[in-house]
C-alpha positions in Angstrom: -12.3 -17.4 -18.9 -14.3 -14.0 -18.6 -13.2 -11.3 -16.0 -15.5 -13.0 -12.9 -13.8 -16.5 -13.1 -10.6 -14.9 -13.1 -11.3 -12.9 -10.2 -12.1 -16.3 -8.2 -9.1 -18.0 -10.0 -6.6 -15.3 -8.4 -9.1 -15.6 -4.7 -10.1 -12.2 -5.3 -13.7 -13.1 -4.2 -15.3 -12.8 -1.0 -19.0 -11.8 -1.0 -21.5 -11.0 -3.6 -24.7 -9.9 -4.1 -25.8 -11.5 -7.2 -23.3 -13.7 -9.3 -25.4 -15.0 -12.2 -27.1 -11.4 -12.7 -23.6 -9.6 -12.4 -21.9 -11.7 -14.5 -25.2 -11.8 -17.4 -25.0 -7.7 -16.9 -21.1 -7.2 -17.4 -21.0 -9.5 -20.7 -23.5 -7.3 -22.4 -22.5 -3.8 -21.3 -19.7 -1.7 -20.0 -20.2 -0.6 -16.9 -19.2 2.1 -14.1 -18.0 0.5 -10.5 -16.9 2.4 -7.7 -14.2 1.9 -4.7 -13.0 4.4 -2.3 -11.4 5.0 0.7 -11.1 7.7 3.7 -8.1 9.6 3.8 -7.5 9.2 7.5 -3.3 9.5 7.0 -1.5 11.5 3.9 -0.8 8.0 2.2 -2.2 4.4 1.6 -0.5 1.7 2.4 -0.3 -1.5 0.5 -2.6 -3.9 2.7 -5.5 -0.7 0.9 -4.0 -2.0 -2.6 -6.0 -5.4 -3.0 -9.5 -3.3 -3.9 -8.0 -0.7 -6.1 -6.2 -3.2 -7.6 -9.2 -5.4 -9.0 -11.3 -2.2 -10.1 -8.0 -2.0 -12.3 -8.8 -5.5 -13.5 -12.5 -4.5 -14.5 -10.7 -1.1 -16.5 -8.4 -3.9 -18.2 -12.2 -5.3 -19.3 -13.3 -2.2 -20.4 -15.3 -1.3 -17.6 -14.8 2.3 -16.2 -13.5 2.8 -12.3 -14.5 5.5 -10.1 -12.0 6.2 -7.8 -13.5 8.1 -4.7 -11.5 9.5 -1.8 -14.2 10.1 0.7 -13.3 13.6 2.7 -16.5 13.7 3.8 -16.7 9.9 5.4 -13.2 10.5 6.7 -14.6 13.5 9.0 -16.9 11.1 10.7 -14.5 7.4 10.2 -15.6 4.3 9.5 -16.6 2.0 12.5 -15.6 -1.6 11.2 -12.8 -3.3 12.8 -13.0 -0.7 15.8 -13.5 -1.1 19.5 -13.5 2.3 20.3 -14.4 5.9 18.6 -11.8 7.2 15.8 -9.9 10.4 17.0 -12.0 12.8 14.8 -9.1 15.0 12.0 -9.8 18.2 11.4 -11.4 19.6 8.1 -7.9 20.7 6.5 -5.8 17.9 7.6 -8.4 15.0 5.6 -7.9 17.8 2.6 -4.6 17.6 2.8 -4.4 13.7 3.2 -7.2 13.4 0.0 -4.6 15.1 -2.1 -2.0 12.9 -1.3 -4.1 9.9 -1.7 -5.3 11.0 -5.0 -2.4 11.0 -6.5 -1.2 7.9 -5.1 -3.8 6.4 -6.7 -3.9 8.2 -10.1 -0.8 6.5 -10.8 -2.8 3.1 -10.9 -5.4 4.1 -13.1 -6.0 5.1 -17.1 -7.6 8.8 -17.1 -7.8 9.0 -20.9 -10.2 6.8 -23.2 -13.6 6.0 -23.3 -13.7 4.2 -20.0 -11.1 6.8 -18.4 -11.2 6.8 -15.2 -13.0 9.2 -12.7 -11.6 10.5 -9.2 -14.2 11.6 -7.0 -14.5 13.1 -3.7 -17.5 12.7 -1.6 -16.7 15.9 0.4 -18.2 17.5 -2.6 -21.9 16.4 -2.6 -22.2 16.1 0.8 -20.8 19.4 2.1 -23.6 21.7 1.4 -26.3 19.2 2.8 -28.4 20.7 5.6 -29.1 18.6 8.6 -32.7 18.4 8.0 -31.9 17.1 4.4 -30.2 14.3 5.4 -32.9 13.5 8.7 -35.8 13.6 6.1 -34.5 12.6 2.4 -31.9 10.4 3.6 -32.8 9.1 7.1 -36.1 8.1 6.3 -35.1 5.6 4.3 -32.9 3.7 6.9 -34.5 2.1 9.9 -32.7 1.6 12.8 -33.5 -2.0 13.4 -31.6 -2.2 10.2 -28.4 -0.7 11.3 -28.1 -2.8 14.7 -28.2 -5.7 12.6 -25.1 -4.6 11.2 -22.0 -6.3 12.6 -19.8 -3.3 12.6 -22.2 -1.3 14.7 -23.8 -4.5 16.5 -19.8 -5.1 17.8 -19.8 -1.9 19.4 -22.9 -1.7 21.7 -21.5 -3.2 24.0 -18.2 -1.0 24.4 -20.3 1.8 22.9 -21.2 4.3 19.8 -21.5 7.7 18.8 -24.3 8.8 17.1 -21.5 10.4 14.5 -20.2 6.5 14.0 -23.5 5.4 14.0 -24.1 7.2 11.0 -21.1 6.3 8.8 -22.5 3.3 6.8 -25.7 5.8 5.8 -22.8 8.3 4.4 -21.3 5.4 2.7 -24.9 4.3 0.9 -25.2 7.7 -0.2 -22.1 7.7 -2.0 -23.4 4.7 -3.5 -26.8 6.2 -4.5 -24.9 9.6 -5.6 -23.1 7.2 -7.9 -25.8 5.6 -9.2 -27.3 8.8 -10.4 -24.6 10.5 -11.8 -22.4 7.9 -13.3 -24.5 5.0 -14.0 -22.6 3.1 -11.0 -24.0 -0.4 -11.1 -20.9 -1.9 -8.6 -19.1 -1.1 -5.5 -16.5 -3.4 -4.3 -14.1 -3.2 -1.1 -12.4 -5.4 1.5 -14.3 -8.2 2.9 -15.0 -5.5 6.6 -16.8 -3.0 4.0 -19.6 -5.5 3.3 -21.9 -3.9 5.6 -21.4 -0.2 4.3 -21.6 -1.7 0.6 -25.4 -3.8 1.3 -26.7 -0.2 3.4 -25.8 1.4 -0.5 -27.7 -1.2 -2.2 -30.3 -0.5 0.1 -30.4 2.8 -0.1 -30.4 2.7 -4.2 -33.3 0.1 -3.5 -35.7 2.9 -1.5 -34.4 5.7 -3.7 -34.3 4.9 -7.4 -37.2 3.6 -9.6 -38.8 0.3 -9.2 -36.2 -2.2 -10.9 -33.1 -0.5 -10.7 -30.2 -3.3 -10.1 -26.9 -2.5 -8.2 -24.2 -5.3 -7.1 -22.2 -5.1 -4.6 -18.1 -7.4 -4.4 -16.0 -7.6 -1.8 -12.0 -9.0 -1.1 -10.6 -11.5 0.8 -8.4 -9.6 3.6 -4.7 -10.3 2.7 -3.0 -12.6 5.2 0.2 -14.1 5.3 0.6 -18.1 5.8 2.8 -18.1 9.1 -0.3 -15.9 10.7 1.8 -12.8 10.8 0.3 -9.8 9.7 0.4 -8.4 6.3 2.0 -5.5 5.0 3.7 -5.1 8.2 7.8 -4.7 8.5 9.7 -3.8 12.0 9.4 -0.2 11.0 5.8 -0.2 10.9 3.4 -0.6 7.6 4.6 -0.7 4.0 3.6 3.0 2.5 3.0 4.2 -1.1 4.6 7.6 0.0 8.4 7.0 -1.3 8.8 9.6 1.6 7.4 7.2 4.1 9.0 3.6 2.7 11.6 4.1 0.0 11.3 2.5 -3.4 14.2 0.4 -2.2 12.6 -0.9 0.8 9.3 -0.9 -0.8 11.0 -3.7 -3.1 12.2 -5.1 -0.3 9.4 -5.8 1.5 8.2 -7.7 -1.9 11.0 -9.9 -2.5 11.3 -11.0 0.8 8.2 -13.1 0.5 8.0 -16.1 1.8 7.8 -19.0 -0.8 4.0 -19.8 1.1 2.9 -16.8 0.1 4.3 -15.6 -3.6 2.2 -17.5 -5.9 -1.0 -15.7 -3.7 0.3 -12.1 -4.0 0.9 -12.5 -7.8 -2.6 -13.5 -8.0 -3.9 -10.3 -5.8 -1.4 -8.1 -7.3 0.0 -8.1 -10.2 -1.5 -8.0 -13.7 1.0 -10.7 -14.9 -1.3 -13.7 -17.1 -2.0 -17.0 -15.9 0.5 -18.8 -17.5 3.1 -16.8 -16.4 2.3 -17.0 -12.7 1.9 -21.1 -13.2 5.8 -20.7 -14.8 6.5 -18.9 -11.9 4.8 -21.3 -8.9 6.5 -23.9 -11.1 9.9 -21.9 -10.2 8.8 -22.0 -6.3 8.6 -25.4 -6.4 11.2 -26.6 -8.9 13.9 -24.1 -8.3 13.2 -22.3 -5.1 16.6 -21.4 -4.3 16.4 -18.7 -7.5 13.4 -16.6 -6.1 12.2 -16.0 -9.6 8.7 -15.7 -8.3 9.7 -12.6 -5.4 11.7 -10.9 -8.1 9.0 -10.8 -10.5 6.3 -9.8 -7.6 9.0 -7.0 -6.4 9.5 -6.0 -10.0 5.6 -5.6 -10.8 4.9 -3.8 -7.7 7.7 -1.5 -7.5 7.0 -0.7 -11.0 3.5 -0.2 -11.0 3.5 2.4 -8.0 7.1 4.0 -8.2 7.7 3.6 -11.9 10.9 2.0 -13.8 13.0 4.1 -12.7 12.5 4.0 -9.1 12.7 0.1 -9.9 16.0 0.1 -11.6 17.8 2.4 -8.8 16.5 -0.1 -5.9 17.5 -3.2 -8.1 20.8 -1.5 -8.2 20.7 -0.8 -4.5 20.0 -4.5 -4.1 22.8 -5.8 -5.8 25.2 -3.1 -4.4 24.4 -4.3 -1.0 24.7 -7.8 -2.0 28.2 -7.6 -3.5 29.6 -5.2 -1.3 30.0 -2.9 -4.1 28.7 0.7 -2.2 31.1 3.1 -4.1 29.1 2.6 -7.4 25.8 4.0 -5.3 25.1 7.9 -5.9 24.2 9.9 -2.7 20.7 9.7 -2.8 20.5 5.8 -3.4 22.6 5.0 0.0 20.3 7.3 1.5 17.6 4.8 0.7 19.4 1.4 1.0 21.3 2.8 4.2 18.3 4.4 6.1 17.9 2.1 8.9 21.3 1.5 9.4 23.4 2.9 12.2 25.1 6.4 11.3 27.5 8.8 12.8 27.8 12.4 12.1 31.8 13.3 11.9 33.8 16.4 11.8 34.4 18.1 8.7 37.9 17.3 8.6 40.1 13.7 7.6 40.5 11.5 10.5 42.5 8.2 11.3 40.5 5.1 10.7 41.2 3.7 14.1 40.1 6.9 15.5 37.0 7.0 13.4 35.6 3.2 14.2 36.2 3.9 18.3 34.5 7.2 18.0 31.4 5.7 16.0 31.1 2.5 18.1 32.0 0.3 15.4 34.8 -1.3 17.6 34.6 -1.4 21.4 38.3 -0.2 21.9 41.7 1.0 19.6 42.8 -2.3 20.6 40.2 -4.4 18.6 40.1 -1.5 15.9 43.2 -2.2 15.3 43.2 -6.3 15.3 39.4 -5.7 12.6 41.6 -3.6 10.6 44.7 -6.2 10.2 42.5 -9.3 10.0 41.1 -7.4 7.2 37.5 -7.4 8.5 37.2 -3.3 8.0 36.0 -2.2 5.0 35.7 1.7 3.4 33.7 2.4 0.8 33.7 -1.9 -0.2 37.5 -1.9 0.0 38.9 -4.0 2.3 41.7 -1.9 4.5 44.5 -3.0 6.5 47.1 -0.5 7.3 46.2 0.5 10.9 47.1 4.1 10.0 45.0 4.9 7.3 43.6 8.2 7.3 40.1 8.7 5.2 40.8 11.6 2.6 38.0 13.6 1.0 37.8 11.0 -2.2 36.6 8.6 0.9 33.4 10.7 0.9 30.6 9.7 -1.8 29.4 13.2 -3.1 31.4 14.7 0.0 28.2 13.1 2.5 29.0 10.0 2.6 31.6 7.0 3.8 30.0 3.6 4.3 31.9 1.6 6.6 31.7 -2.5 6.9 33.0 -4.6 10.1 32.5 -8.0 9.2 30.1 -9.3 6.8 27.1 -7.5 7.8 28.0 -4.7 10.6 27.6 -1.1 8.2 28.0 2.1 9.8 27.4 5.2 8.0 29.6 8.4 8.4 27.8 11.2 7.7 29.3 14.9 6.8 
């Protein structure tokens, strides 16, 4: 099965250009493919993985991936999937977010090699270009009947569109023809909404380059999720890459709490596991659903391939903590994570009667019914149970002296804070 076919066997394919010629061109040469993205916030999240993610695949084939973070495409923002104009970021803040991105998404990649590969920033060719430059070398070769044919501009007319918008997708070719220049870049691929902005390259390279010259243009399925629900999406908002932003432990989290419809399809778009190990695993889904196999391998994969091992191994421990009730085996920083959206309450530096403390932080309506949790035994400190109504919480209660973790029932945590 050669690299195209395995692309289609995982869905990865939406559009193409030109199968039969891509596929004739990548069995007899290695070549250089682009995909990039505008740094509009200080980190990706995971629903801008999928495209990344399968230029990674063409590395895997020996094929060299130029990454490009586009801080000049982010000053003006892309129109597709807009109704209205972007709020335009200043100069520094897209710096600072192409930073962040960049690493983010050196972690992905192989730097080293002969097909190591290349971050690019299209702030840097496109920075010292004069207005008249553009109108007459770049313009010129764009007609305007052209653009309004263009769904992502043609969707707007009605509601309306800058002249800055209305310029984006000829930004976007000229990476392309910039690419084609200086690397050799025969492919740019993106989500299935970048179609537009990828054909205006080819275009471009078409008008610009000498008579003959062939570039191909791939774009991705959009990631859905089988109940209709939006992907990448949790109550708190969109699944980050920053570890600042969504922990490693709720980053693995988000992964194993897949729904058995959709498993199978995310190992596919995103992990690098073979094919016979994602039919063992579909088998699982179907055979032995009951043991997740499938969402602990897809959690496993992902956490690991943008947190590393070790970020893994401390939310796999978090995980299992949680699940066994066994908290005082967590270090400070991990309950941090696996504790961050639960409710907390800040208490006084000093030791305090438990009665007093579950009243104070609303963990028990009353002294009363403090009183009756704690002698039914559903009161827990630390993952001990406790049942003597006076117990007073001494400084060994207090993981790393920040900490006390306490349980009413089976699911209600609280966390006391020092």
């Amino acid at each position: 099965m050669d690299l195209l076919q395995d692309l289609a066997w995982r869905g990865l394919i939406y559009q193409q250009t030109d199968e039969e010629s891509l596929r004739d061109l990548i069995s007899k040469e290695k070549i250089s493919l682009y995909c990039g993205t505008d740094p509009s916030a200080n980190s990706l999240h995971i629903g801008h993985l999928v495209p990344f993610l399968t230029l990674r695949r063409f590395q895997q084939h020996g094929h060299r991936p130029i990454v490009l973070v586009g801080g000049s495409t982010g000053l003006i923002g892309d129109p597709s999937g807009k109704s209205e104009e972007r709020k335009l970021q200043s100069l520094e803040a897209i710096q600072k977010n192409s930073e962040g991105i960049q690493n983010q998404l050196a972690a992905i990649f192989e730097f080293e090699g002969e097909n190591g590969a290349v971050m690019v920033n299209n702030y840097d060719w496109t920075k010292s270009m004069d207005v008249i430059t553009f109108l007459r070398d770049i313009g010129k070769h764009i007609g305007v009947n052209y653009l309004l044919a263009k769904d992502t501009i043609s969707s707007r007319l009605e509601s309306g569109i800058s002249f800055t918008e209305f310029t984006y997708t000829i930004l976007q070719a000229m990476d392309f023809n910039h690419l084609y220049e200086t690397h050799n870049c025969k492919l740019q691929i993106g989500g299935s909404d970048q179609w537009g902005n990828i054909t205006s390259g080819l275009e471009l390279i078409r008008k610009m380059q000498p008579e003959g010259s062939k570039a191909f243009g791939l774009t991705i399925p959009l990631v859905t999720k089988a109940d209709g629900t939006k992907f990448g999406k949790t109550e708190g908002g969109a699944v980050w890459l920053d570890p600042e932003k969504t922990t490693p432990y709720e980053f693995y989290q988000f992964w194993i709490n897949t729904a058995d419809a959709d498993v199978v399809k995310y190992l596919k778009y995103f992990t690098f596991l073979s094919h016979e190990e994602i039919e063992g695993l579909e088998k699982s889904v179907q055979k032995e659903p009951h043991l997740r196999k499938a969402q602990k391998g897809l959690a496993e994969e992902m956490t690991r391939l943008i947190h590393g091992e070790e970020s893994l191994q401390q939310a796999i421990k978090i995980t299992e903590a949680l699940f066994s009730g066994d908290v005082r085996s967590l270090s400070a920083s991990e309950i941090e994570q696996g504790f961050k959206d639960v409710p907390s309450f800040n208490a006084a530096d000093t030791d305090g009667n438990l009665v007093d403390l579950l009243v104070a932080a609303k963990i028990s309506p009353s002294k009363r019914q403090a009183r009756e949790d704690i002698t039914n035994g559903a009161v827990t400190v630390n993952g001990e149970r406790v049942t003597d109504t006076s117990y007073v919480l001494q400084g060994s209660d207090r993981i790393e002296g920040q900490f006390t973790i306490i349980r009413r029932g089976k699911k209600k945590y609280t966390l006391i804070k020092y």
